[in-house]
C-alpha positions, 0 to 999 in steps of 0.5 A: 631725365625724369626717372620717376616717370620713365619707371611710370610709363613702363610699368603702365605698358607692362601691368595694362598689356594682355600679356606680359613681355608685350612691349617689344622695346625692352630687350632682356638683360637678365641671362637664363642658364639652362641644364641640359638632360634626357629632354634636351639633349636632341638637335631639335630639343636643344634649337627649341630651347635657344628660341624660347631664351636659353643663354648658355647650356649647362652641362652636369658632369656629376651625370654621365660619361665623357662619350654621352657629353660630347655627343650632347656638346656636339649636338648644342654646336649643330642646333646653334648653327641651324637655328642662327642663334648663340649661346655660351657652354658651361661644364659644372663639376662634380667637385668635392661632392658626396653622392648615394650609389645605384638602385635595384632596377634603376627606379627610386625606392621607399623609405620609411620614418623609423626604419634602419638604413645601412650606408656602404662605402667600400663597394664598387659604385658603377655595379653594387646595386642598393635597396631600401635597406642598403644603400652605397655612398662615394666617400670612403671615410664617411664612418670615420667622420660620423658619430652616433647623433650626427644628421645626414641630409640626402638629396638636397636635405629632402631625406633626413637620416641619423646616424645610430652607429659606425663601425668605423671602417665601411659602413654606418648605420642611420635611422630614417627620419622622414617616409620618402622615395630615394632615387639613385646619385642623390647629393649627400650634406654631413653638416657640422661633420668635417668632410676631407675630400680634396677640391680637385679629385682625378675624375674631376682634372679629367673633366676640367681637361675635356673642358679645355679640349672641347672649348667650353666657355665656362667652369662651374665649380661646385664647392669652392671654400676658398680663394686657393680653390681657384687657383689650384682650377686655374693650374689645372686649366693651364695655358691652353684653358686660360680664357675659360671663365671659372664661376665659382659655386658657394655651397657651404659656411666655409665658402661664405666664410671666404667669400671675399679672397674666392670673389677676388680670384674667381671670374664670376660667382653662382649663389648655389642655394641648394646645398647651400641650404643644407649646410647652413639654416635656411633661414640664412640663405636669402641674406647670404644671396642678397649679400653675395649679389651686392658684393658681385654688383660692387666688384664688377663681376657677374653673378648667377642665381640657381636652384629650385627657381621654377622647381614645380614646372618640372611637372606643371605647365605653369609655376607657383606665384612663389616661385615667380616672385622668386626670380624677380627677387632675385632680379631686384636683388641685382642678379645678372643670371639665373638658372634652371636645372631639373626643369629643362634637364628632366621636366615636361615642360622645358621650354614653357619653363624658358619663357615663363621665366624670361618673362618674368626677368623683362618685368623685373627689369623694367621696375628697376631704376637703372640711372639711382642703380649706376650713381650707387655703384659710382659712389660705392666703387673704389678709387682710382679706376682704369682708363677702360673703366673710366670711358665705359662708365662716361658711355653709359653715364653719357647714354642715360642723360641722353635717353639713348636706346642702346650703345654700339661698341665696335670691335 
């Protein structure tokens, strides 16, 4: 097979049709992870996004009540059925996360660079309302973990606040560095800081339960550090969860740290760049992507790509030329999925997000050169192998030689 020319005449059809994705033989491989949110949680939002692409529903448990996603789960099961199309669910955890409380009015506020900004900690989170002066975080210890000189990061390091002083028991007090608007449950990074807070809190056993009694099919779960991390889920899950696929989210240096023993006991890795790369520089972040998807690819396991990858179509009709190379970086790298959050869970444009992203993966596609990708993994997988691994391999070894157009698996 002449793979050189193979590659030629698909890019040919690609880079000369009027428009991209026209050539109707290739059939996307790359899954899209859709968030769902206040614009997509109807029976029709939901049908709208399974006929733009959408492979599995995410559903955010750092939002909203069991009520509100159970009626949005049950929604996604009614649009699956009325528009013939399937799609996998997925429940992603608060975890061991820290989160800014409510806001006066429910609308962001302003914050200004130099000003004080006082952090509490021992309030009631669902009714003490924050302002510009005072806001509420949900980690109790957070005074005894800060010194004067420490950074936090809030909303994925977006808002920049050192600490000045902390009495050490509920509050502490920050200097705003940067002008910006605060909104309400924002994510919280203490990076250098020790963060104590167990892997597994009550709340979170409650939604790994309602995951196990609705049938989800998969866990996202956010902040996993280590391989024991894992396990600790799996007994959560227990017997009646055990076919539950748990995805484990690396977000911090300690999960990096780890990564082998988590990809080890993990059934599938998401490469979390957003608090990713507010605990380590952001430079970092491209080579920890590209080191975690290859070591995916070695192991067989499927891996996720997240995180601001079409974050401008939140608002606009069309993405950035960066965000576009973006994804298809990602692609390349040898992604197996990739996810957008804000832009189909609040943005104006959730399904125009779905397609330009879909498109974006079938070109990818075609530019990879799949039988050099298959011989690599061949040579870099370790020895021996099952016999189910073993006839997969001589499938799709057999079907490249052949030029054949797909293989058929009976079950």
């Amino acid at each position: 097979m002449n793979t050189t020319t193979n590659l030629q005449r698909n890019l040919s059809v690609f880079l000369h049709s009027d428009r991209l994705g026209a050539d109707n033989r290739h059939i996307r491989k790359t899954k899209i992870i859709c968030t769902l949110g206040p614009c997509s949680s109807s029976v029709d939002q939901v049908c709208a996004l399974l006929e733009a692409g959408m492979n599995v529903a995410r559903f955010n448990f750092s939002h909203g009540t069991h009520e509100y996603h159970l009626g949005v789960l049950n929604n996604v099961r009614a649009a699956m059925i009325k528009c013939d199309r399937s799609c996998a669910v997925m429940l992603d955890t608060k975890g061991p996360e820290i989160r800014t409380g409510l806001l006066k009015g429910g609308k962001p506020v302003p914050l200004q660079a130099g000003q004080e900004l006082k952090i509490w900690t021992d309030v009631d989170m669902t009714k003490w309302l924050g302002d510009s002066n005072d806001i509420a975080m949900d980690f109790p210890n957070l005074p005894k973990c800060v010194a004067p000189g420490n950074v936090i990061k809030i909303a994925d390091g977006l808002i920049l606040c050192t600490v000045v002083s902390t009495n050490g028991t509920n509050c502490v007090t920050c200097r705003v560095e940067n002008t910006c608007e605060i909104g309400q449950q924002k994510n919280v990074n203490v990076p250098g800081a020790r963060v104590d807070i167990p892997f597994i809190s009550p709340r979170d056993k409650t939604d790994l339960l309602f995951a196990v009694e609705h049938k989800f099919d998969l866990i996202a779960a956010s902040f996993t550090r280590t391989g024991e991390d894992v396990d600790e889920l799996r007994q959560v899950l227990g017997e009646k969860g055990k076919r539950i696929q748990i995805i484990s989210k690396i977000e911090s240096q300690e999960g990096l740290d780890n990564f082998d023993d988590i990809l080890l006991k993990a059934d599938g890795i998401m490469v979390a760049r957003g608090d990713l790369g507010v605990e380590i520089p952001i430079q970092r972040v491209v080579i920890a992507q590209k080191m975690m998807i290859r070591k995916c690819n070695i192991a067989g396991k499927p891996v996720i790509t997240a995180t601001q990858m079409l974050e401008s179509m939140i608002e606009n009709p069309r993405p950035t030329r960066a965000e576009a190379t973006d994804v298809a970086n990602a692609v390349f790298d040898g992604t197996d999925c990739v996810m957008l959050s804000g832009e189909t869970a609040k943005g104006e444009f959730p399904c125009e997000a779905i397609g330009v992203m879909a498109r974006i993966c079938e070109v990818s596609e075609v530019a990879l050169d799949y039988p050099a990708l298959f011989l690599n993994m061949i040579q870099l997988t370790k020895r021996p192998i099952n016999g189910c691994e073993s006839i997969t391999s001589a499938a799709v070894k057999a079907s490249m030689d052949l030029e054949a157009a797909g293989i058929v698996v009976l079950t």
